[in-house]
N, C-alpha and C positions, 0 to 999 in steps of 0.2 A: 254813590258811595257804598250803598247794600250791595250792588255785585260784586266790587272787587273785594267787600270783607268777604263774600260767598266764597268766592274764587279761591280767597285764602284760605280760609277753613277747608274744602273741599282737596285742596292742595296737600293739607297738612295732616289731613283725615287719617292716613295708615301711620302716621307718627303717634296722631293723639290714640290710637287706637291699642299701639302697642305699648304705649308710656300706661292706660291705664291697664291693659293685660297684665303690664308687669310689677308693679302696685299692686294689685291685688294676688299676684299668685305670691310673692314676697308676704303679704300679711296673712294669708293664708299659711303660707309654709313655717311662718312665727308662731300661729297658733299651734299649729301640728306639732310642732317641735317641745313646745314645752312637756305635755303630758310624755312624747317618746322620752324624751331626757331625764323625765324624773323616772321611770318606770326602769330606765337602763340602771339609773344610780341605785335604785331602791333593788335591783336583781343584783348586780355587782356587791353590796352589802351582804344579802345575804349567804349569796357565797362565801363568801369571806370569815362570814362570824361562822361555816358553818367545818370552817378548816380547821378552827382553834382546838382545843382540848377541851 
């Protein structure tokens, strides 16, 4: 029974390997994103107020 789970697992190896590559580069590119997104809103602002009169 242990080899053929081996067999499975070994089988499915480049799957499991890229499901977790891509889960983490996903939460990775979550985090990153937030500080980019506030820093773009918070520059677009102050352009903005800096049009006014």
């Amino acid at each position: 029974m242990q080899r053929s789970y081996r067999s499975k697992l070994l089988k499915n190896r480049p799957k499991i390997i890229l499901l977790v590559l891509l889960k983490t580069t996903t939460i990775a590119l979550t985090v990153i994103a937030r500080p980019v997104a506030h820093l773009n809103l918070t520059a677009w602002s102050d352009r903005n107020l800096h049009i006014l009169p």
